[in-house]
TORKOL-4160 file (C-alpha; in steps of 0.2 Angstrom, whole numbers, padded with zeros to 4 digits, m for minus):
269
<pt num="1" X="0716" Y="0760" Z="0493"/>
<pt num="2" X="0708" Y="0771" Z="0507"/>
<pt num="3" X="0703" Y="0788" Z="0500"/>
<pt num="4" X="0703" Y="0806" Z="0513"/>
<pt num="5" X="0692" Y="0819" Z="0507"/>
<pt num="6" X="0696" Y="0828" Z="0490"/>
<pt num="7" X="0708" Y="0844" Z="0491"/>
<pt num="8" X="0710" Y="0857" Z="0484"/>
<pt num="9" X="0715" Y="0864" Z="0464"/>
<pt num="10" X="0731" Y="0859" Z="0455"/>
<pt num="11" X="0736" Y="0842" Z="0449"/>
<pt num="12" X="0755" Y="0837" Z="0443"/>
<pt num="13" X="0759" Y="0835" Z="0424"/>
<pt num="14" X="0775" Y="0834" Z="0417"/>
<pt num="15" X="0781" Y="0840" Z="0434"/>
<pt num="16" X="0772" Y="0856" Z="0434"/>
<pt num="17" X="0760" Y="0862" Z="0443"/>
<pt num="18" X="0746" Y="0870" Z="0433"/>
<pt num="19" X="0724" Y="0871" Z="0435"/>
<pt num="20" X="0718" Y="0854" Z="0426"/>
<pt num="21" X="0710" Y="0858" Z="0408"/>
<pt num="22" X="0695" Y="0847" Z="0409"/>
<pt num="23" X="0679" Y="0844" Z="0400"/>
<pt num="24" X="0663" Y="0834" Z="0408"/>
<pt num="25" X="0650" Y="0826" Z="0401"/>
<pt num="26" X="0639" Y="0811" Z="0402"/>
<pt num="27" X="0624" Y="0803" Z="0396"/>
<pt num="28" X="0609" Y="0807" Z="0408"/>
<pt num="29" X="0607" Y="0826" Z="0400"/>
<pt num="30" X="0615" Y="0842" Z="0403"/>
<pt num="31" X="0600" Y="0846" Z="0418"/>
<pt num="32" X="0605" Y="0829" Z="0427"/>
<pt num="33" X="0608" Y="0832" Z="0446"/>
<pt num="34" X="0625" Y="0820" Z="0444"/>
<pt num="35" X="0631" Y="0832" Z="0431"/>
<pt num="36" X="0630" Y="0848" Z="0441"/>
<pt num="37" X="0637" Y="0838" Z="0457"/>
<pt num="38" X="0652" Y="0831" Z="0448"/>
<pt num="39" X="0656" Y="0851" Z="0439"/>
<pt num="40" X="0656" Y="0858" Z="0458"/>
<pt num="41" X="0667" Y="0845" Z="0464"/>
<pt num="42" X="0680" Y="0845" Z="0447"/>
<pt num="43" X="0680" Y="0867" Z="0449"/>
<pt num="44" X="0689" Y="0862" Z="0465"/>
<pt num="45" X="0703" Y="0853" Z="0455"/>
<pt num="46" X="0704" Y="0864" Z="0437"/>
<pt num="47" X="0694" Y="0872" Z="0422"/>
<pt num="48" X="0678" Y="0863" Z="0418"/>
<pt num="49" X="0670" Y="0865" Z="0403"/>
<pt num="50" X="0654" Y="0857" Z="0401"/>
<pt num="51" X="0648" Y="0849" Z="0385"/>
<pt num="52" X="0633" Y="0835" Z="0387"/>
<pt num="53" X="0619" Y="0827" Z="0379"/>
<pt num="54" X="0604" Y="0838" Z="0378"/>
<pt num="55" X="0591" Y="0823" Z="0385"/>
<pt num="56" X="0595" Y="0808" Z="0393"/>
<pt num="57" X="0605" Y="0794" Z="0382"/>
<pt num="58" X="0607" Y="0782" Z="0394"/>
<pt num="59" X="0610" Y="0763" Z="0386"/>
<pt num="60" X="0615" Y="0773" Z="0367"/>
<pt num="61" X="0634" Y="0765" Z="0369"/>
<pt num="62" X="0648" Y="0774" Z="0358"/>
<pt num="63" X="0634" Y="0780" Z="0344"/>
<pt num="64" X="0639" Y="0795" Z="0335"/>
<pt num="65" X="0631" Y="0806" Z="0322"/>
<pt num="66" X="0634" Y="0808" Z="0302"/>
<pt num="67" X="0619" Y="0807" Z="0294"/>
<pt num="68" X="0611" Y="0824" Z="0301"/>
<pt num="69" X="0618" Y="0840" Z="0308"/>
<pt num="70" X="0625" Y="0841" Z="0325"/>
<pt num="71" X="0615" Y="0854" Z="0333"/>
<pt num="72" X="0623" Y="0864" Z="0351"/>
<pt num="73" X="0612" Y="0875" Z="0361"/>
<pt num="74" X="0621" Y="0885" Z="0374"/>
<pt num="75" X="0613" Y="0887" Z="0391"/>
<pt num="76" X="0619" Y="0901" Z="0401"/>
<pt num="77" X="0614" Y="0901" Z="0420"/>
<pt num="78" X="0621" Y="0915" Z="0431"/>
<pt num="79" X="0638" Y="0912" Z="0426"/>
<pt num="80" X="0639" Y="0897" Z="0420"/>
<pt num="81" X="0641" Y="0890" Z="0402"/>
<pt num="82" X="0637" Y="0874" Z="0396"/>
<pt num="83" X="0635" Y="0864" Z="0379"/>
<pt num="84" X="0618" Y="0856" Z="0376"/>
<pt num="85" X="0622" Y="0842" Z="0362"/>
<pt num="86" X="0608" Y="0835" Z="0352"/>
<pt num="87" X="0618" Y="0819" Z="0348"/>
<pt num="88" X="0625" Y="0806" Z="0359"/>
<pt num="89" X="0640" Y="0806" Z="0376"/>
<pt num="90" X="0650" Y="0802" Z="0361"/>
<pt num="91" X="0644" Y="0817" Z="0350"/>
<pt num="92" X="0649" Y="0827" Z="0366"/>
<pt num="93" X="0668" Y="0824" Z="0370"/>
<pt num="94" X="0671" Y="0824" Z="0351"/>
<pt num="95" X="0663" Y="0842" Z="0348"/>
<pt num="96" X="0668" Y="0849" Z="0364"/>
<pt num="97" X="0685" Y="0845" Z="0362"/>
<pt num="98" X="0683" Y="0850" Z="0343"/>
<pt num="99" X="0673" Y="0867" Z="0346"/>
<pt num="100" X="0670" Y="0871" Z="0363"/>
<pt num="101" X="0685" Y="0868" Z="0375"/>
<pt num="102" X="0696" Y="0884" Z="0374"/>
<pt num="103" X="0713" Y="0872" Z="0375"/>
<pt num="104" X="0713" Y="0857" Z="0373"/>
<pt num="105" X="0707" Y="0844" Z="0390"/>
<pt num="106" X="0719" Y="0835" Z="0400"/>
<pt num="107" X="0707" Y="0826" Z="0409"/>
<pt num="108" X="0687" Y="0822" Z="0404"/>
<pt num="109" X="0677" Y="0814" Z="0416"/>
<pt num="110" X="0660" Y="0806" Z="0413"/>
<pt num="111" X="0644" Y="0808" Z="0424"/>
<pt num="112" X="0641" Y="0805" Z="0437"/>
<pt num="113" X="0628" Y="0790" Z="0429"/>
<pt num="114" X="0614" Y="0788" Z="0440"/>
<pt num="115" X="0617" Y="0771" Z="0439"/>
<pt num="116" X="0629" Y="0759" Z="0441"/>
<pt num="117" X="0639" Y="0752" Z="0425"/>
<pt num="118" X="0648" Y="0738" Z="0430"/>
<pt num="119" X="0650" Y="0722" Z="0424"/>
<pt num="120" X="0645" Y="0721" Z="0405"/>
<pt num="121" X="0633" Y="0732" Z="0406"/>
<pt num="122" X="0651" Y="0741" Z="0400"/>
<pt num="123" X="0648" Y="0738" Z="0384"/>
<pt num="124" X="0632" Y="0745" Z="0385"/>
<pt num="125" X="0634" Y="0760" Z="0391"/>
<pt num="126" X="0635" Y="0780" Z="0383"/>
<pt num="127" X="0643" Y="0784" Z="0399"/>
<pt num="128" X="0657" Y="0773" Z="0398"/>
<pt num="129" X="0658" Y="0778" Z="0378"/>
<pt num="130" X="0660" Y="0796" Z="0381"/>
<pt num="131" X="0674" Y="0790" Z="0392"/>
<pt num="132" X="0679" Y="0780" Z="0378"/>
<pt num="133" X="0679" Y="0794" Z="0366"/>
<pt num="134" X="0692" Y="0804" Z="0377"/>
<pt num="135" X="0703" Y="0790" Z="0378"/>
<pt num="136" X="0702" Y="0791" Z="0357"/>
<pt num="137" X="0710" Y="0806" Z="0358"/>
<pt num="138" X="0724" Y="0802" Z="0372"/>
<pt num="139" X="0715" Y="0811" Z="0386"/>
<pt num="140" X="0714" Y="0803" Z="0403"/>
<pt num="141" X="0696" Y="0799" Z="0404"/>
<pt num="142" X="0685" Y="0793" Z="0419"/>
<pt num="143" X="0666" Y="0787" Z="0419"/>
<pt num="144" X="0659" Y="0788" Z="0437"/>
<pt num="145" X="0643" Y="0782" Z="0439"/>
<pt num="146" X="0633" Y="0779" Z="0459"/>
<pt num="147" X="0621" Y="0766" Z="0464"/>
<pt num="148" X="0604" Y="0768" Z="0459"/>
<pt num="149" X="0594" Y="0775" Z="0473"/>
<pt num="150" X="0578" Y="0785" Z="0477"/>
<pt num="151" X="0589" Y="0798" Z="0486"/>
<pt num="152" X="0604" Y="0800" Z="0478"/>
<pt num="153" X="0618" Y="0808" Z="0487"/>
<pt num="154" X="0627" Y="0815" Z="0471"/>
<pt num="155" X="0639" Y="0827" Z="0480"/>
<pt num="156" X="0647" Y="0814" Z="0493"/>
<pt num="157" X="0649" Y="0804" Z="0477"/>
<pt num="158" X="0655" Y="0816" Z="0466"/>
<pt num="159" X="0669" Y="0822" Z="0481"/>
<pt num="160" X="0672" Y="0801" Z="0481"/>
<pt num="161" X="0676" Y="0803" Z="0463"/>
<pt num="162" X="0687" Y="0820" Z="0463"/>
<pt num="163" X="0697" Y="0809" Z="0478"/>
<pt num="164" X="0697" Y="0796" Z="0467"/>
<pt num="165" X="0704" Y="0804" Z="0451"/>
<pt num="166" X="0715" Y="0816" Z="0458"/>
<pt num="167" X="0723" Y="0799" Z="0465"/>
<pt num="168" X="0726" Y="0794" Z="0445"/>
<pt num="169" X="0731" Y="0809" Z="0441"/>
<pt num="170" X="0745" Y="0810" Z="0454"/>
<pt num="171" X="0752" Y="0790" Z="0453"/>
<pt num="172" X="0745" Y="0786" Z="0433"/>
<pt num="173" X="0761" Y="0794" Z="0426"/>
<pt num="174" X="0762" Y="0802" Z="0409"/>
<pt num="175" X="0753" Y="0790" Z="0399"/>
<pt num="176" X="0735" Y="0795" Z="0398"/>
<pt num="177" X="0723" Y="0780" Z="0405"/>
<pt num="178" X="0705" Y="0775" Z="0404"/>
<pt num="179" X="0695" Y="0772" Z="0418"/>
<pt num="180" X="0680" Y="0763" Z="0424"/>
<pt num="181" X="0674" Y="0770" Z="0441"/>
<pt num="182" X="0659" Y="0764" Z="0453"/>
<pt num="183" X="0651" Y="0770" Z="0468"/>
<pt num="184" X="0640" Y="0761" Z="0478"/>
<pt num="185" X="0627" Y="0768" Z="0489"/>
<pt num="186" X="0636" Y="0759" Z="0504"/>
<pt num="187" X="0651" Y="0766" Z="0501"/>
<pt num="188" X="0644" Y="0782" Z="0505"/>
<pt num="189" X="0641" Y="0783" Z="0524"/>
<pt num="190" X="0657" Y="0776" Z="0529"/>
<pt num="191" X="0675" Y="0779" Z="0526"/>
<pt num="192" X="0679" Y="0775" Z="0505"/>
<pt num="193" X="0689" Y="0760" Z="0500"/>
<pt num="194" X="0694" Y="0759" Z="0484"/>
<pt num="195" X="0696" Y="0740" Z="0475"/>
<pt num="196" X="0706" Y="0739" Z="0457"/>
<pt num="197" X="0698" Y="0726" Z="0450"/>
<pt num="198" X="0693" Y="0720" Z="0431"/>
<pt num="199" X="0676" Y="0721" Z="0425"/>
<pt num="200" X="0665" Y="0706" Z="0427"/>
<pt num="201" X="0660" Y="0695" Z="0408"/>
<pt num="202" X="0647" Y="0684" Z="0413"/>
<pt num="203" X="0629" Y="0687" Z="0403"/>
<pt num="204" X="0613" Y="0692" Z="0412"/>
<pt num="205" X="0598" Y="0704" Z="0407"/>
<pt num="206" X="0595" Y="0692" Z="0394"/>
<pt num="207" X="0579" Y="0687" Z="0398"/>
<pt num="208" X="0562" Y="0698" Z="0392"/>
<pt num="209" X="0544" Y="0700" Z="0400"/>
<pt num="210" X="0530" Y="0698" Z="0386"/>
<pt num="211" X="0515" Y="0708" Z="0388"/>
<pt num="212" X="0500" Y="0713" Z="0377"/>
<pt num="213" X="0492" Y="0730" Z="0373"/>
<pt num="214" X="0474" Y="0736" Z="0372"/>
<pt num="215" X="0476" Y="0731" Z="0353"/>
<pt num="216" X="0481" Y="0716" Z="0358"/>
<pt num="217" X="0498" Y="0717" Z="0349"/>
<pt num="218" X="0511" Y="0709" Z="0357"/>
<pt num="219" X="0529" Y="0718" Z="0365"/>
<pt num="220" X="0540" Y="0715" Z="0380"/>
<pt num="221" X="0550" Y="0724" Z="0391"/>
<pt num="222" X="0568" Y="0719" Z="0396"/>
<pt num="223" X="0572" Y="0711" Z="0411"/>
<pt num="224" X="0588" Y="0717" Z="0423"/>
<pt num="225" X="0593" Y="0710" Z="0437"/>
<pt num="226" X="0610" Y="0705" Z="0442"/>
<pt num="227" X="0619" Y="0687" Z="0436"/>
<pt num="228" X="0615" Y="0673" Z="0446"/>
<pt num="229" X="0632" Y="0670" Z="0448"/>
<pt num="230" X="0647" Y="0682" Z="0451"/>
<pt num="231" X="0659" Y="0668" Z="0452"/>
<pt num="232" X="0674" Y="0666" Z="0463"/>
<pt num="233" X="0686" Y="0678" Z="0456"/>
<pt num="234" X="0687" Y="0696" Z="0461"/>
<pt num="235" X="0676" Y="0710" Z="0448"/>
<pt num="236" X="0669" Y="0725" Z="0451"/>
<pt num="237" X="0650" Y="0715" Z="0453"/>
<pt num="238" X="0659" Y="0706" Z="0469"/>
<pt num="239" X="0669" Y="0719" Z="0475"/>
<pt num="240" X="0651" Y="0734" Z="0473"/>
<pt num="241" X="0641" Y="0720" Z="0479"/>
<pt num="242" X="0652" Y="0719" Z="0497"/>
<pt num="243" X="0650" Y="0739" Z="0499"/>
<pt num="244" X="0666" Y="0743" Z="0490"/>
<pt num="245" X="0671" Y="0757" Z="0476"/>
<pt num="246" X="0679" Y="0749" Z="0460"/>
<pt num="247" X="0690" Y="0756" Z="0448"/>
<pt num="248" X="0692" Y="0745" Z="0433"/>
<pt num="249" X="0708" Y="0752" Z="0418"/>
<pt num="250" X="0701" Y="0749" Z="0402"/>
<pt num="251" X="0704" Y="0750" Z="0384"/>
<pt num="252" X="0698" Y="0752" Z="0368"/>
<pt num="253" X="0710" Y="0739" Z="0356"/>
<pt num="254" X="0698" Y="0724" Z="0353"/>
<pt num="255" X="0709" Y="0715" Z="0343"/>
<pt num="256" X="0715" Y="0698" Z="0353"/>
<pt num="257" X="0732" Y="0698" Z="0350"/>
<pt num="258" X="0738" Y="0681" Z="0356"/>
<pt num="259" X="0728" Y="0675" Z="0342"/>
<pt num="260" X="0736" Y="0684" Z="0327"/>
<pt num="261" X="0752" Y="0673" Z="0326"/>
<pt num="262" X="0741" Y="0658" Z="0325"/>
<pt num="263" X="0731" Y="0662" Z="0312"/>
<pt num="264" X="0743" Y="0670" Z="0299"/>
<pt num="265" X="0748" Y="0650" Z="0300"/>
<pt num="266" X="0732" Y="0645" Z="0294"/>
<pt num="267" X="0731" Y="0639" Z="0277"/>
<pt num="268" X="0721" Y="0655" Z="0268"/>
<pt num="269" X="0717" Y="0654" Z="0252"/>
């Protein structure tokens, strides 16, 4: 799917036409550059309300708090308002749309990451939960993360992304959706191209480096670094590694369900 440049205001729903209600957040902090790339771009297509981690949370997953208050700072800058969270991505959706939206979001987009989540790094990542966490609540949800990079180039990426979603917005239908999307730094000097692929499941990042302080104690640091194999079928690790944008529908239901037939045959006792 090739993307043009992202236009301007009001998306269809319901077949009206009305300004998109949506709430942003992600999990790098409410001061991350991505952040305020991705509200610029999203005031072009609707309401934005802004409701984020108050320090980076990056690799927390879909943690939330209940042991300890949830504390929200707001931060006013010219006219701007935005929701400091002192809690997790997740914390943020559910409080924003709780406390802070003033109608409920029809949309709530997640970053922009600095840093691709692909792969199953997924599962990992507080990103992709506070996606998640929309989805709970029947909102179409995207997590939109870019390429690490010394120089990132948030705003082409983040009008690569308001392309992207007002594209979902427009074919998805009326059944809210959750979506995976990643940008590579390739992607950004050229003309995009989308590729709807799953998310790849093979295991890396399992290997650690041990090292030895001053006290001579010993800790380690954990290693990345991509698989060693991406295998043969199309993923989102293939498709970003040949320059190309993915978008990867997801859900939440873990249950496997082929697999509940077969075991209520079991011989339980």
């Amino acid at each position: 799917m090739a993307l043009t440049s992202a236009a301007t205001v009001s998306a269809t729903h319901n077949s009206q036409h009305y300004p998109v209600q949506i709430l942003l957040t992600n999990d790098d902090g409410i001061f991350a550059p991505g952040l305020a790339a991705m509200e610029k771009a999203l005031a072009r297509l609707g309401n934005v309300t802004v409701c984020a981690p108050a320090t980076e949370q990056s690799g927390v997953g879909h943690s939330i708090t209940f042991l300890t208050p949830l504390v929200v700072k707001e931060i006013v800058e010219g006219n701007r308002r935005r929701w400091a969270v002192d809690g997790s991505p997740a914390d943020s959706v559910k409080i924003g749309i709780a406390e802070y939206c003033p109608q409920r979001p029809d949309l709530v987009v997640s970053g922009i990451n600095g840093g691709l989540n692909s792969g199953i790094n997924v599962l990992y990542s507080g990103t992709v939960a506070a996606a998640v966490e929309g989805a709970f609540f029947g909102i179409t949800s995207v997590a939109v993360s870019l390429e690490w990079d010394e120089r990132f180039q948030f705003e082409k990426a983040a009008d690569i992304a308001l392309a992207v979603i007002e594209k979902i917005l427009a074919n998805q239908g009326n059944r809210p959706t959750l979506y995976n999307l990643n940008i590579p730094t390739a992607a950004l000097g050229k003309p995009p191209h989308v590729k709807v692929v799953p998310m790849a499941v093979q295991q890396y990042g399992e290997k650690y480096e041990k090292r030895t302080d001053p006290r001579g104690r010993n800790y380690y640091w954990a290693m990345g670094g991509p698989p060693t194999s991406i295998g043969d079928e199309a993923t989102d690790l293939s498709e970003l590694e040949k320059g190309f944008i993915t978008l990867t529908p997801l859900h939440f239901d873990l249950t496997r369900h082929n697999f509940i037939a077969p075991m209520q045959k079991w011989n339980w006792i």
